[in-house]
N, C-alpha and C positions, 0 to 999 in steps of 0.2 A: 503376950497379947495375941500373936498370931494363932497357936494353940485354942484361944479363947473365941477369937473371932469363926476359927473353924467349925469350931461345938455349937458354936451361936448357927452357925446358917444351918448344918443339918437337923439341928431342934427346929430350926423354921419348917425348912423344908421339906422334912419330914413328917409334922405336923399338918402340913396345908397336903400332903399326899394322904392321910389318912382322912383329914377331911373330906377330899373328893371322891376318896375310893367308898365312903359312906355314905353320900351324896349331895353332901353339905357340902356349902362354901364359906368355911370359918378360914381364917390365919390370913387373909392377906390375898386369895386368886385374882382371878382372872373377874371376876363377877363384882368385886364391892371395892377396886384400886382404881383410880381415873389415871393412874400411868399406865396402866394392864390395859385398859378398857379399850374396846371398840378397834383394836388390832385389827383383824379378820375379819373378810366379808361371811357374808350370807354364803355363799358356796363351802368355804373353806370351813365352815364352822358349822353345818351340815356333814360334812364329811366326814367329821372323827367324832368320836365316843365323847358324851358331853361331859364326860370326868377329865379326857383329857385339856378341856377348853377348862373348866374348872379350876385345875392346876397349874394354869397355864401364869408364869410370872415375867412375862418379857415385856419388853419397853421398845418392840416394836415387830415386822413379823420379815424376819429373815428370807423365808422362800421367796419374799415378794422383789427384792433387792438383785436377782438372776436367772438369769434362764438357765432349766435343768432339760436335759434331752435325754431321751431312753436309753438306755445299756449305760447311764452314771451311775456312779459311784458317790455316797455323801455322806458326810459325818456333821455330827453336832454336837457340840461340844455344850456340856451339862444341858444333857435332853430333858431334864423333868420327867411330866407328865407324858413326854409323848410326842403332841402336838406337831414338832416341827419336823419331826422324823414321819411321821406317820404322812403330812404331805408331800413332803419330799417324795418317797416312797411309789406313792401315785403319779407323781412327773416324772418318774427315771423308772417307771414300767418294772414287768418281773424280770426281764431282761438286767434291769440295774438292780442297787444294794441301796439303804439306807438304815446308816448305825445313828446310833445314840449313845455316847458314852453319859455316866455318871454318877459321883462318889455313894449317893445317899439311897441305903436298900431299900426303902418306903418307895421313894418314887419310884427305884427302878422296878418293883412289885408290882404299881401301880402300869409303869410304861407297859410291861408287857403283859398285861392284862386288857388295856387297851388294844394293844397288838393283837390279842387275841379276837374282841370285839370288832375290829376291825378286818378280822378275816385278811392282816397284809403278814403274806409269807416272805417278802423282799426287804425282812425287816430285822435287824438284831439291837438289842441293848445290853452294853457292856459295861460290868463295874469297874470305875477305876478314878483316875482324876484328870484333869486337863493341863497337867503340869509332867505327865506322863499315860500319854495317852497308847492303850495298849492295843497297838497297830502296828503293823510294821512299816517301814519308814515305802516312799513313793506309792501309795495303794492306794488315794482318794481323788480322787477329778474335784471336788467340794468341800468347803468348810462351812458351816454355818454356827450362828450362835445366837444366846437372848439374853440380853444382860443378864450374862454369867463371867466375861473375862474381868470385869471389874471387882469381883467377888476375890479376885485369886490376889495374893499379898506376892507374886513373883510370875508375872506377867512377862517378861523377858524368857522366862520357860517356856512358859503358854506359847510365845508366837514361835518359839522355838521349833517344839514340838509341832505346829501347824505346820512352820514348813515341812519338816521332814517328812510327815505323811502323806503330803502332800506330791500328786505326779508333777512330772516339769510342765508346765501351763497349767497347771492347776489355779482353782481360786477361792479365795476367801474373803465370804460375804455375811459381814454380823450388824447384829445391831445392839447397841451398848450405850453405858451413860458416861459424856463426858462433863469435864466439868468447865465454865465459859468466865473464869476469874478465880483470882485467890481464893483457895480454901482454909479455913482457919484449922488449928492445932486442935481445936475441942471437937470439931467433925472428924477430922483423920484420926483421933485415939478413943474416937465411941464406936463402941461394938455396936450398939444399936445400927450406929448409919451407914458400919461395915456391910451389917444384916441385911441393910436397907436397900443397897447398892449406888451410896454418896461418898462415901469416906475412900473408896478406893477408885473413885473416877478418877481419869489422865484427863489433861487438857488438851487439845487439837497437837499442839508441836511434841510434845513427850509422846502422844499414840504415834505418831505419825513416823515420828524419829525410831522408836523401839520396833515396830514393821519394818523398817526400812533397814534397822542394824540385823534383824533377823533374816534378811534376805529378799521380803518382800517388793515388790515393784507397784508403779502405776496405780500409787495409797490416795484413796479420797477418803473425806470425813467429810459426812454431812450433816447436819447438827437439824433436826425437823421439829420438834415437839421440845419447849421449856416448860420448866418446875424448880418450883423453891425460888423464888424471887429470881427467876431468871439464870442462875451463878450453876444451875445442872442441868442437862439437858438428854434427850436418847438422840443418837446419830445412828446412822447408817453410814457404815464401816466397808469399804471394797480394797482388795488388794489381789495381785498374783504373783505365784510363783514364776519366776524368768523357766521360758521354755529351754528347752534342753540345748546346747553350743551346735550351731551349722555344722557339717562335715566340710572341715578343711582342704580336705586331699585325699588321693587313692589309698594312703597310708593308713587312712582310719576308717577307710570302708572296709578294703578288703585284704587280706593275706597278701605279703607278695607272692608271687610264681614262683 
């Protein structure tokens, strides 16, 4: 199934990237979803290429959840369209970096094309996946994300992987769907709802516990916006990496004499 569930989102997602890259808004964006909808102010949705806002599939808006200061570093895990990378981008100045990793060649076509339009040179998108994300490990001050970790069938990677890229005080700031009660057996084994981003929601204590075993600190889950009878929800997601251990003693400063 897993196999299945895979091919199911990059036929989505790949499909809604070609959509917007033609100017349509067919498959599901940012334009005709009421979970998508009304994310982003008026400024932020001025600012980038309206294919990227087109594309855009998140279930809430990441940048908004931290403050980014100039010379950061940020990553976003399954960038789509662009979108989240591309504000970023503009908060951490030419001085900073803002990546975008993500599996599906459509979108990533689309990302830096956008990139393009957008004239940001402070910008890269990188193929690959969020279960191995190809960075090298302490490089990022940022994580962000858009209901994409619930996508992934081995999540315990995913935050794996976030630490490790992650500098000491670094932090990770997403927004994702979790789920607010039992989930039945016939959502968790439909591809559709995998597609959908229901079938693989955590509920508050399983996200929270799996951050926590991956090393993360200081986890909130805040649950804002319900859908589907209440039982799913999009939260904003914070967590940090433990800054790097005090200097104990002259031993671990400096050389002896």
């Amino acid at each position: 199934m897993e196999k299945d569930v895979q091919r199911a989102i990059q036929d989505r997602y790949g499909a809604i990237a070609r959509g917007a890259a033609a100017g349509g808004c067919c498959g599901g964006g940012a334009c005709d979803d009421e979970i998508t909808r009304n994310l982003y102010g008026d400024a932020e949705r001025s600012a980038v290429p309206a294919e990227a806002l087109a594309a855009s599939l998140g279930c809430g808006n990441p940048t908004a959840l931290i403050d980014l200061a100039a010379g950061q570093t940020v990553l976003d895990l399954g960038s789509g369209g662009g979108i989240d990378v591309l504000l970023s981008a503009k908060r951490v100045g030419p001085s900073g970096k803002a990546y975008g990793v993500d599996m599906t060649d459509d979108m990533l076509a689309l990302a830096r094309e956008n990139q393009r339009k957008a004239g940001a040179t402070n910008v890269e998108f990188l193929k690959g996946t969020i279960e191995a994300i190809p960075l090298s490990g302490a490089s990022v001050d940022v994580i962000i994300s858009n209901c994409v970790i619930n996508l992934s069938s081995d999540k315990d990677q995913v935050l794996r992987e976030a630490f490790r890229v992650l500098r000491p005080g670094g932090r990770l700031a997403v927004s994702d769907v979790v789920s607010r009660g039992p989930v039945s057996d016939e959502i968790r084994s439909s591809v559709e709802c995998w597609v959908g981003c229901i079938a693989g929601a955590l509920d508050h204590d399983d996200y929270t516990g799996k951050l926590r075993n991956a090393g993360f600190e200081d986890v909130a889950i805040e649950p804002w916006r319900e859908y589907a009878d209440g039982v799913f929800a999009s939260a904003f997601i914070r967590a940090r990496k433990p800054a790097a251990a005090a200097c104990c003693g002259p031993s671990c400063c400096s050389s002896a004499a």
